[in-house]
C-alpha positions as CSV (number, residue, x, y, z in Angstrom):
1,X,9.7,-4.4,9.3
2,X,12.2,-1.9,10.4
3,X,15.0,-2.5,13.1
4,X,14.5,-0.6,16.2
5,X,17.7,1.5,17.2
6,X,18.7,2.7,20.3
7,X,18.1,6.4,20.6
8,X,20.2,8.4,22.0
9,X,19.6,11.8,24.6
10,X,21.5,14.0,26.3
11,X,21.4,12.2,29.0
12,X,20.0,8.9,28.5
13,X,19.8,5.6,25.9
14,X,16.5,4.3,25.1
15,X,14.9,1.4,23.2
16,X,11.2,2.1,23.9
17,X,8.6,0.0,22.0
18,X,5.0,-0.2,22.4
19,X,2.5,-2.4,20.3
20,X,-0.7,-0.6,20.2
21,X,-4.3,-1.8,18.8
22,X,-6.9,0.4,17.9
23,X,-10.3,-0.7,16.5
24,X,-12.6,1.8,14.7
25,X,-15.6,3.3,16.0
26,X,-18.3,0.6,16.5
27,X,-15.8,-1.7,15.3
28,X,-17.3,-0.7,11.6
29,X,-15.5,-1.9,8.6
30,X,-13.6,1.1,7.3
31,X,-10.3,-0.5,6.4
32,X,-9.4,-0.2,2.6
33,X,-6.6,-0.3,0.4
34,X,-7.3,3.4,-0.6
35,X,-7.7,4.5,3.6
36,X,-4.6,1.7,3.8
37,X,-2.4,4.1,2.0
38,X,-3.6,6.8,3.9
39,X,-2.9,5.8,7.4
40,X,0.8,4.8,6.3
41,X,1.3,8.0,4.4
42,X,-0.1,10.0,7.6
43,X,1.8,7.7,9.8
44,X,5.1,8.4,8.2
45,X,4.8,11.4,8.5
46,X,4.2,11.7,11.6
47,X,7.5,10.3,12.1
48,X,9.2,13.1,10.7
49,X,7.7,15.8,13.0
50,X,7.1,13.7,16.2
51,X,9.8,11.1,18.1
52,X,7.8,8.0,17.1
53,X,8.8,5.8,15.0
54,X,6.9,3.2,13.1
55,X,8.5,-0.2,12.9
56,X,5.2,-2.0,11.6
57,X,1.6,-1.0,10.7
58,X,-0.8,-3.6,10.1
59,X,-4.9,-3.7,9.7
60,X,-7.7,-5.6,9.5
61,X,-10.4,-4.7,8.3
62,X,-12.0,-3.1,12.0
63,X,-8.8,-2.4,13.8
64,X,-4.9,-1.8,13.3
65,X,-1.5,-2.7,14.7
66,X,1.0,-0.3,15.4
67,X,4.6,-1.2,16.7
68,X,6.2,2.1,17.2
69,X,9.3,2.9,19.1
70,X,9.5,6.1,21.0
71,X,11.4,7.9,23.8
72,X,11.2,8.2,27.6
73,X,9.5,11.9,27.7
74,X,6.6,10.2,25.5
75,X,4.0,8.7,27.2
76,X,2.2,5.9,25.6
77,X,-1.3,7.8,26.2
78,X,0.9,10.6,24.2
79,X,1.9,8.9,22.0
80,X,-1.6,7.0,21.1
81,X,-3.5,10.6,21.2
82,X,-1.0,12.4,18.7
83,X,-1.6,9.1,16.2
84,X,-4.9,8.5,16.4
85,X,-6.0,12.4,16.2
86,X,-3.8,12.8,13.5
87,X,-4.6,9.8,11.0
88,X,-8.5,10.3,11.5
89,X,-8.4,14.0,10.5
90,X,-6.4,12.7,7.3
91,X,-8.6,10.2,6.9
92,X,-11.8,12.2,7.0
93,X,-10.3,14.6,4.9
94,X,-9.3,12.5,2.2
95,X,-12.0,9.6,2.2
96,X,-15.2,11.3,3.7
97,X,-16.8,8.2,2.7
98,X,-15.6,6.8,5.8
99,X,-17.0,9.5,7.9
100,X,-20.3,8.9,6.8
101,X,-19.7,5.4,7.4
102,X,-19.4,6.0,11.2
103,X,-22.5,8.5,11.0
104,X,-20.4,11.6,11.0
105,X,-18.4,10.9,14.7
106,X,-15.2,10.2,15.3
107,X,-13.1,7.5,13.5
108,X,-11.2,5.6,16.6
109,X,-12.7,3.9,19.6
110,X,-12.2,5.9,23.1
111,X,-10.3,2.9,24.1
112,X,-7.2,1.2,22.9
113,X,-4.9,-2.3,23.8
114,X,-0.9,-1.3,24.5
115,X,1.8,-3.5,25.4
116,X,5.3,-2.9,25.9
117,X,7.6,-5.3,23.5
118,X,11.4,-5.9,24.4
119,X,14.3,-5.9,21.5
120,X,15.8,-8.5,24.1
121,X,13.2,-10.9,24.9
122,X,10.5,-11.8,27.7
123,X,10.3,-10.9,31.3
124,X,12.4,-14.5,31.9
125,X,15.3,-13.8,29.7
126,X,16.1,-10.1,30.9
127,X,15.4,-10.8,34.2
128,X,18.4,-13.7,33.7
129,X,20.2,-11.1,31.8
130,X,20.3,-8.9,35.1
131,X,21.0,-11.9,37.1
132,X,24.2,-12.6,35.2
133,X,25.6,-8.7,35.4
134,X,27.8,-10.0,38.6
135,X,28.9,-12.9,40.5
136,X,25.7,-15.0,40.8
137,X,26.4,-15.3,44.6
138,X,26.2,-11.3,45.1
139,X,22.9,-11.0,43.5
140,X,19.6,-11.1,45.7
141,X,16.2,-10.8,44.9
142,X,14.8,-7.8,47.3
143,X,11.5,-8.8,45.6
144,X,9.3,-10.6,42.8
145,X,5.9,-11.3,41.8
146,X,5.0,-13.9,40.0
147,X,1.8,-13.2,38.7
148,X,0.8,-9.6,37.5
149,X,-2.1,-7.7,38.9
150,X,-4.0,-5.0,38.5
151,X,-3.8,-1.5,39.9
């Protein structure tokens, strides 16, 4: 796995990652070695004309992982939209096997799982970290949930 890297901007410093899981249409097996290859081929190249960069792909045989870092002006719906149209053209181009396999319609689900992943640890340890920054007795909590929600 590759070492994310701070990137740095005119005017800011970012380490963005994002672990992102995308499962094929109808959750069909179309997962090979041969459309393996593809999908890291495409995806590496995708690094070289887009700010993402891959630090681990991994599939099974219905869905795959990506960890990819990114930067601040990339959305993760951005980011998710530009890899998934990009890998299922390739892949449709060069294995049209697999389109037949999911009855001639698209190769991704609509949907998608992302998280964001820390270089520096979980919510606990960087919320220590920021605790630590100055004297303990000038820090106060304004606020803090617990538990998440959502929207």
């Amino acid at each position: 796995m590759s070492e994310s890297k701070y990137i740095h901007k005119a005017h800011n410093v970012s380490v963005l990652l994002y672990h992102f899981v995308c499962p094929a249409k109808y959750r069909r097996v179309v997962f090979s070695p041969k459309v393996d290859e593809i999908l890291k081929e495409t995806c590496l190249e995708i690094a070289k004309r887009y700010q993402v960069n891959f630090l681990e792909i991994g599939t099974d045989t219905n869905h795959v992982h990506f960890l990819v870092q990114s930067v601040p002006t990339y959305s993760s719906t951005k980011i998710i939209t530009i890899i998934k149209s990009i890998t299922a053209r390739e892949i449709f181009k060069q294995h049209p096997e697999v389109k037949k396999q999911l009855w001639g319609g698209e190769h991704w689900t609509d949907g998608y799982f992302v998280n964001t992943v820390s270089k520096f640890g979980d919510e606990n340890t960087i919320s220590k970290y920021v605790r630590e920054q100055g004297l303990e007795s000038e820090y106060k909590i304004l606020h803090k949930t617990n538990q998440l929600t959502l929207f």
